[in-house]
C-alpha positions as YAML, in Angstrom:
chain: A
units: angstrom
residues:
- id: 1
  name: UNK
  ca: [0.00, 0.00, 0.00]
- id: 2
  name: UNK
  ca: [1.07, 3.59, -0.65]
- id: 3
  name: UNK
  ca: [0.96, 5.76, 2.54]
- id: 4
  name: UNK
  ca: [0.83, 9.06, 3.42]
- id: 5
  name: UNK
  ca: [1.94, 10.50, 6.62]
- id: 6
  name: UNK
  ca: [1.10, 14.01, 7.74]
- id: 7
  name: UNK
  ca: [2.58, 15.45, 10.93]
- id: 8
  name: UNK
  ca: [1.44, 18.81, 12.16]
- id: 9
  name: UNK
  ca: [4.38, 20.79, 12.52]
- id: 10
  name: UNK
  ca: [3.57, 24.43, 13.11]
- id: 11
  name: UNK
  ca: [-0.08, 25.11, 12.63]
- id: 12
  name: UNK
  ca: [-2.81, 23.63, 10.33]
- id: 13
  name: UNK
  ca: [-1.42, 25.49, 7.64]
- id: 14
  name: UNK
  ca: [1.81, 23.12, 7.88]
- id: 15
  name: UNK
  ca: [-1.00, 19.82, 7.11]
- id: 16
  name: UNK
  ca: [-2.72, 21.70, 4.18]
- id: 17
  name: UNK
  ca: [0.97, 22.56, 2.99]
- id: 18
  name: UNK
  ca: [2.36, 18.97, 3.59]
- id: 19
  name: UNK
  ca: [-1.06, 17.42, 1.84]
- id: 20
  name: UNK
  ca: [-1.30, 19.13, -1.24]
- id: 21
  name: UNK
  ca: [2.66, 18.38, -1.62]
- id: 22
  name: UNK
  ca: [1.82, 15.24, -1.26]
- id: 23
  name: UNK
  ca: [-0.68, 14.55, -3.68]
- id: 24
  name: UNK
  ca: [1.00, 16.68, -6.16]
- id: 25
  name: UNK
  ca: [4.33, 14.41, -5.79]
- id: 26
  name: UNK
  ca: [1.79, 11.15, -6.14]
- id: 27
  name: UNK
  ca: [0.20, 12.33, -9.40]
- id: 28
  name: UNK
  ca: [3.51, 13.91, -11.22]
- id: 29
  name: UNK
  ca: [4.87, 10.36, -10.08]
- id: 30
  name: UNK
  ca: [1.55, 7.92, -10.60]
- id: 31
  name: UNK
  ca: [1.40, 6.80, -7.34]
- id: 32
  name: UNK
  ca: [-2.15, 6.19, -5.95]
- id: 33
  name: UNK
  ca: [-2.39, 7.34, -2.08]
- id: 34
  name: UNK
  ca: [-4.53, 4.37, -0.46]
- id: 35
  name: UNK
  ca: [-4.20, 5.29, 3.01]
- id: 36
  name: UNK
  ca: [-3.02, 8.57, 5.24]
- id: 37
  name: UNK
  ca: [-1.68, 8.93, 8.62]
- id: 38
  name: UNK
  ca: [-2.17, 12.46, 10.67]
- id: 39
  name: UNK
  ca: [0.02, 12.86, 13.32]
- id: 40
  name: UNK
  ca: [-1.13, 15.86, 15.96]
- id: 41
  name: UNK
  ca: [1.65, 15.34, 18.43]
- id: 42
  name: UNK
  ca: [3.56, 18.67, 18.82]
- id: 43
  name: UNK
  ca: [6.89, 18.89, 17.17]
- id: 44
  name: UNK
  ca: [8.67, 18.49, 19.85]
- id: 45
  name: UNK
  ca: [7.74, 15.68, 21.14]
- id: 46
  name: UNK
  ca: [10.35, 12.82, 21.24]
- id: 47
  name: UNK
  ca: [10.00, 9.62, 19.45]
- id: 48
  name: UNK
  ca: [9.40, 7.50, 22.29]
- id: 49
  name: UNK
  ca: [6.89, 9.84, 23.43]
- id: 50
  name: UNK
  ca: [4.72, 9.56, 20.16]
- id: 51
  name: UNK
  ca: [2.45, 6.55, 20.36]
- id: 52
  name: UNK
  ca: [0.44, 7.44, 17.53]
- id: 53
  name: UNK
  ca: [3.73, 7.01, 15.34]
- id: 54
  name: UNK
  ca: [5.05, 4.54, 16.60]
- id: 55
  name: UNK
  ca: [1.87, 2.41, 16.23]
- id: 56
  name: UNK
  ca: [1.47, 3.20, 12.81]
- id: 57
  name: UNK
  ca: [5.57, 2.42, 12.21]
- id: 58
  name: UNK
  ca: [4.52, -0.59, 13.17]
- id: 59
  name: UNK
  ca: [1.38, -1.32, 10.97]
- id: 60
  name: UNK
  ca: [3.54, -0.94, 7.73]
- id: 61
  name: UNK
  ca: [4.71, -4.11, 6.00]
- id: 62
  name: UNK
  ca: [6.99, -5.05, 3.34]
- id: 63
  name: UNK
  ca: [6.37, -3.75, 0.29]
- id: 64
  name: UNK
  ca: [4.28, -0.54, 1.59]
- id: 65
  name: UNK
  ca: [5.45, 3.15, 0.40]
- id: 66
  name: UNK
  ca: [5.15, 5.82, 2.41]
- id: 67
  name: UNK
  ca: [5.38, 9.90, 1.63]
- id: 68
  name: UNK
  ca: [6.23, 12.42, 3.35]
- id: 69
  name: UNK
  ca: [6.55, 16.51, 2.79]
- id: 70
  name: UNK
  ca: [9.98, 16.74, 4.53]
- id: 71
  name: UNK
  ca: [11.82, 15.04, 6.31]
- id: 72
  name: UNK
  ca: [11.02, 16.44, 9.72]
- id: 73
  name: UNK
  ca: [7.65, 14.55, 10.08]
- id: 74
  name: UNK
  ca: [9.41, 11.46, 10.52]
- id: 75
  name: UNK
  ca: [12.01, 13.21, 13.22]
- id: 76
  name: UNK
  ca: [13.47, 15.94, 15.09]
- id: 77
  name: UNK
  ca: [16.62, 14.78, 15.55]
- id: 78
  name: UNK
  ca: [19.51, 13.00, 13.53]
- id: 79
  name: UNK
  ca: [19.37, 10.17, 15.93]
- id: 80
  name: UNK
  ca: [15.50, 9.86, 15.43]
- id: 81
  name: UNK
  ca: [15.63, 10.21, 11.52]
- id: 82
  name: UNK
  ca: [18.16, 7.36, 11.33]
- id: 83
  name: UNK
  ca: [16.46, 4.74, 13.79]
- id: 84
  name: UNK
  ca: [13.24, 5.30, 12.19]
- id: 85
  name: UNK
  ca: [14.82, 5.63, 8.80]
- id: 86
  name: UNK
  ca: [16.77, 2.41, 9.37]
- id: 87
  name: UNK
  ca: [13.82, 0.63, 10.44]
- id: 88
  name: UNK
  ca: [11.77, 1.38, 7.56]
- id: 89
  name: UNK
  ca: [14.56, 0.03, 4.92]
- id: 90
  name: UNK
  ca: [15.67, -2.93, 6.97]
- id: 91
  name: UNK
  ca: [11.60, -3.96, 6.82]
- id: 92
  name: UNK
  ca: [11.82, -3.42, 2.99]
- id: 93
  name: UNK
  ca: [9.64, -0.21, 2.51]
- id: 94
  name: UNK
  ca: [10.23, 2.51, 0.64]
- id: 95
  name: UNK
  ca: [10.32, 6.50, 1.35]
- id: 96
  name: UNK
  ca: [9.54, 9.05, -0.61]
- id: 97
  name: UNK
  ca: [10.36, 12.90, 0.22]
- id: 98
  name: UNK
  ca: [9.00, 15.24, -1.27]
- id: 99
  name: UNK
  ca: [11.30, 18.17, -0.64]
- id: 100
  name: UNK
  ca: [13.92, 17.65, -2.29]
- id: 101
  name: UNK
  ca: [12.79, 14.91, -4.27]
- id: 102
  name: UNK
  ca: [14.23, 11.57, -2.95]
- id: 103
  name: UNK
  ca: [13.28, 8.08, -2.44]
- id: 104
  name: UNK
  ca: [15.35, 5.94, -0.30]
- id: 105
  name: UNK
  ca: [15.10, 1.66, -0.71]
- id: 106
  name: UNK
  ca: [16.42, -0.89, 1.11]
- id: 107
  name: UNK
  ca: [18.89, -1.10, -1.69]
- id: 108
  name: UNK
  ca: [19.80, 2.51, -1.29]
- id: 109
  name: UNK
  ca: [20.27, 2.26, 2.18]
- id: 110
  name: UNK
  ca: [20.95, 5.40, 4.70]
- id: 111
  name: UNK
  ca: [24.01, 6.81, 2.47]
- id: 112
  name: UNK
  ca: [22.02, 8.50, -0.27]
- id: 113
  name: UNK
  ca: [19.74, 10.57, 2.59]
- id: 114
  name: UNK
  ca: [21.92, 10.96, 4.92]
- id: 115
  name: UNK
  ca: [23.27, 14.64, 4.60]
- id: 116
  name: UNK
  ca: [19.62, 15.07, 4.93]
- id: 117
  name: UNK
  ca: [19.38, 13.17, 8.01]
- id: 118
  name: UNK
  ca: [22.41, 15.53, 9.56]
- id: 119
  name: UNK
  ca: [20.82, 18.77, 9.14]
- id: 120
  name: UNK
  ca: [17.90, 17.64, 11.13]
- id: 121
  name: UNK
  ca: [19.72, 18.67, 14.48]
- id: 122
  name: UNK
  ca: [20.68, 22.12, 12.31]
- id: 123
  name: UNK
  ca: [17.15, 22.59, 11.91]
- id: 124
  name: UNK
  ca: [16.36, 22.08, 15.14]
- id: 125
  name: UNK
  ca: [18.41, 24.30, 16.75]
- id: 126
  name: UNK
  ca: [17.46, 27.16, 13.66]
- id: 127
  name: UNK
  ca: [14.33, 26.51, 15.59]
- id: 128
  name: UNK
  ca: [15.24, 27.09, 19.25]
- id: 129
  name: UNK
  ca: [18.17, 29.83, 18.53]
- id: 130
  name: UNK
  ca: [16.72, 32.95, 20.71]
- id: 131
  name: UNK
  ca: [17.71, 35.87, 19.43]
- id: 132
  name: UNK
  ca: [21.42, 36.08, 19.82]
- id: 133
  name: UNK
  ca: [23.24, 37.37, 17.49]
- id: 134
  name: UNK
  ca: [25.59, 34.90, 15.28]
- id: 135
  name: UNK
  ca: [25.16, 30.96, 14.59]
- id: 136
  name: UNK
  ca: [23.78, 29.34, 17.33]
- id: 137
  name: UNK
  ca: [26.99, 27.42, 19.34]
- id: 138
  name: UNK
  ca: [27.26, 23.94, 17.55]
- id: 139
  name: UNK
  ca: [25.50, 24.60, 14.17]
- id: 140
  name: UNK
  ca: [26.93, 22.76, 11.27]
- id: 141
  name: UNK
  ca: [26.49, 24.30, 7.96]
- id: 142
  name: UNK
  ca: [26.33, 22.62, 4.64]
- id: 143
  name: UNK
  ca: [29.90, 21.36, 3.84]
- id: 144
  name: UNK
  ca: [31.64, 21.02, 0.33]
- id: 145
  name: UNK
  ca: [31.96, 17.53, 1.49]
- id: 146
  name: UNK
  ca: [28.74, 16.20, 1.80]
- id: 147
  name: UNK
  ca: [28.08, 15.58, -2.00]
- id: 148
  name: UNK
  ca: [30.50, 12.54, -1.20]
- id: 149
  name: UNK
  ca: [29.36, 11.65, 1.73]
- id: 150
  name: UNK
  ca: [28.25, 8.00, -0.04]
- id: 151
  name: UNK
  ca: [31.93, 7.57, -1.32]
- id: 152
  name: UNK
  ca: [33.45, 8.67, 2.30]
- id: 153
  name: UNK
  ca: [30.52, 6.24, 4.10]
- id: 154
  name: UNK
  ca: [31.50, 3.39, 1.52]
- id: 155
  name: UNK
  ca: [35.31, 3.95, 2.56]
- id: 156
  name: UNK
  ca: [35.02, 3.83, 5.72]
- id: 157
  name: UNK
  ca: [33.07, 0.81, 5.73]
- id: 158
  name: UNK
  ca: [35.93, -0.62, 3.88]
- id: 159
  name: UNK
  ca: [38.37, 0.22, 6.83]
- id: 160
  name: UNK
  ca: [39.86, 2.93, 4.25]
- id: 161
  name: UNK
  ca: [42.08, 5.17, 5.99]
- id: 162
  name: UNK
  ca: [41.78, 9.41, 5.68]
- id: 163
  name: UNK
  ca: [44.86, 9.43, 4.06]
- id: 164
  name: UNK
  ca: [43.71, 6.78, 1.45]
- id: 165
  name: UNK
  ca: [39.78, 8.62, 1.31]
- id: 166
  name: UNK
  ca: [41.65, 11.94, 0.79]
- id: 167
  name: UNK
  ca: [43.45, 10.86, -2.44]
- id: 168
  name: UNK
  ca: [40.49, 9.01, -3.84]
- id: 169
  name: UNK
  ca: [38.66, 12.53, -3.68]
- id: 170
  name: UNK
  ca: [41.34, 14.73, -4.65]
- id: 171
  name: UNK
  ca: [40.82, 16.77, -1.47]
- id: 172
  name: UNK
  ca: [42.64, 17.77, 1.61]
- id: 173
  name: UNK
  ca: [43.34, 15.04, 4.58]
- id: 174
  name: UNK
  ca: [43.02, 17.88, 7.30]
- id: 175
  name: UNK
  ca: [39.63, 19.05, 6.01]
- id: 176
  name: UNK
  ca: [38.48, 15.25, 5.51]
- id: 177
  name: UNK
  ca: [39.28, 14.30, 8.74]
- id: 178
  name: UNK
  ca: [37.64, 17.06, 10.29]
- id: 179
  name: UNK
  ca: [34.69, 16.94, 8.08]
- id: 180
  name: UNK
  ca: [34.37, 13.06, 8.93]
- id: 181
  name: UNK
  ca: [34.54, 13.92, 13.32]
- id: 182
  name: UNK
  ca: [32.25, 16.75, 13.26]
- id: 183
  name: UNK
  ca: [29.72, 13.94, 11.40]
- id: 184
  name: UNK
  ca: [30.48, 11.86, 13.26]
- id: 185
  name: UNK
  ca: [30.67, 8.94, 10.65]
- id: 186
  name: UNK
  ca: [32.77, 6.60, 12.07]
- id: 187
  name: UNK
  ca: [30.34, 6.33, 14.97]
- id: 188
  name: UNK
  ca: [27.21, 6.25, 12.73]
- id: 189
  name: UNK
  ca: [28.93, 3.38, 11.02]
- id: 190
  name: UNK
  ca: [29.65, 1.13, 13.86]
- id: 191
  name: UNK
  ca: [26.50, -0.82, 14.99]
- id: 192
  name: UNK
  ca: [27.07, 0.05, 18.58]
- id: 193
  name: UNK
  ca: [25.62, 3.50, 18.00]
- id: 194
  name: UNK
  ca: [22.79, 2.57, 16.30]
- id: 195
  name: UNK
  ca: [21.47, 0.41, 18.86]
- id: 196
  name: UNK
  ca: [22.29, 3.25, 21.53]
- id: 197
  name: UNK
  ca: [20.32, 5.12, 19.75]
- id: 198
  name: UNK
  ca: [17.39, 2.72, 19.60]
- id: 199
  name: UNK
  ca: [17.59, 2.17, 23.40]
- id: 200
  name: UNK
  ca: [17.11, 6.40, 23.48]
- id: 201
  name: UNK
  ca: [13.88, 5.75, 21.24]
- id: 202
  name: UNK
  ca: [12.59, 2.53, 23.40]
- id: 203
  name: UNK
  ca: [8.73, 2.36, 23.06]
- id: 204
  name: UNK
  ca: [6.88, 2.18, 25.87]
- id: 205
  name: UNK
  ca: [4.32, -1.41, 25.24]
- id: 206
  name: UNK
  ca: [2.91, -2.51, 28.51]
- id: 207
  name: UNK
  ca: [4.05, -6.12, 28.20]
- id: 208
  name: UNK
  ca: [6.65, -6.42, 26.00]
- id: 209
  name: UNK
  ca: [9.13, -3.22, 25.48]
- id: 210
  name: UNK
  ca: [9.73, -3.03, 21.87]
- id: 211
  name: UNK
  ca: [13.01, -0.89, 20.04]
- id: 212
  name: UNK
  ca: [11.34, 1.83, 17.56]
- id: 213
  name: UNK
  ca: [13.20, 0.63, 15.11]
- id: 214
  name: UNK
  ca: [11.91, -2.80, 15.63]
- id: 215
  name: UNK
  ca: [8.67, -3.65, 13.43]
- id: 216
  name: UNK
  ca: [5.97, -6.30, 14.56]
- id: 217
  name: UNK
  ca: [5.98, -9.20, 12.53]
- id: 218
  name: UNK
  ca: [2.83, -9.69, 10.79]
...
């Protein structure tokens, strides 16, 4: 089935955005919407806190599609958007974005969305900046690097060194290295993190304690 999920972000303007988005992206595409999710959690809200999500996670199966405006209705944070991002491909179901246009697949994987996925704690704290003056402390702007971030991701899966990255790109060591820390790649790549950040994003079920990025089997 082909999904859509709507999440009201800042005022029912943001669902009658999201919507006709939506339906606009399933025509120009020919994709017929059979279903549609409305989320009226407050944007804030952590993942483990949103019940109505995570129930519906759960209800997709193999095979389903799901679109979304952007890329915050799925999550606030770059930890969030990965675990639930990770969960949807590992399960076999695809998602479409509107803006800017992508669809990720299990056979994709995480590398092709995630510079998308990192700007989701940028936007966040866009969001919460008060008014000082300046980029809020921590910020991470768009980088020169990020258009190889699937290259860099591949590498280091590979056990590549910098040194070895660095030449493969043409580009300095120095500015790869630093590129690849303030990322934090190395520790997206190693499975460790990923299931700290599920145990962040537990669900709380009653009986049995399910990870978020953990679907039911059907």
């Amino acid at each position: 089935m082909t999904y859509a999920l709507i999440r009201q972000l800042s005022g029912d303007e943001s669902l009658l955005r999201q919507r006709a988005a939506i339906m606009a992206y399933a025509e120009r595409n020919r994709l017929t919407l059979e279903n549609e999710m409305i989320e009226f959690e407050r944007a804030e809200r952590p993942l483990k806190e949103r019940k109505a999500f995570q129930d519906f996670l759960h209800s997709l199966q193999e095979g389903d599609q799901l679109i979304v405006a952007e890329l915050e209705v799925l999550g606030q944070t770059m930890e969030e958007g990965i675990v639930v991002i990770n969960c949807m491909l590992t399960h076999g179901i695809t998602l479409h974005i509107v803006q800017p246009n992508v669809v990720a697949e299990r056979q994709t994987g995480l590398a092709r969305i995630l510079p998308l996925i990192m700007r989701l704690d940028e936007r966040r704290q866009v969001r919460e900046r008060d008014h000082r003056v300046g980029r809020p402390k921590g910020r991470r702007s768009a980088s020169k690097f990020d258009i190889y971030l699937p290259q860099i991701m591949a590498g280091l899966k590979a056990d590549k060194s910098v040194s070895a990255l660095a030449r493969e790109l043409g580009v300095s060591r120095s500015s790869l290295k630093d590129y690849i820390e303030s990322r934090r790649l190395k520790e997206i790549l190693d499975d460790s993190w990923l299931e700290r950040a599920k145990k962040n994003h537990r669900i709380a079920v009653a009986e049995e304690p399910e990870l978020a990025c953990t679907l039911k089997d059907k």
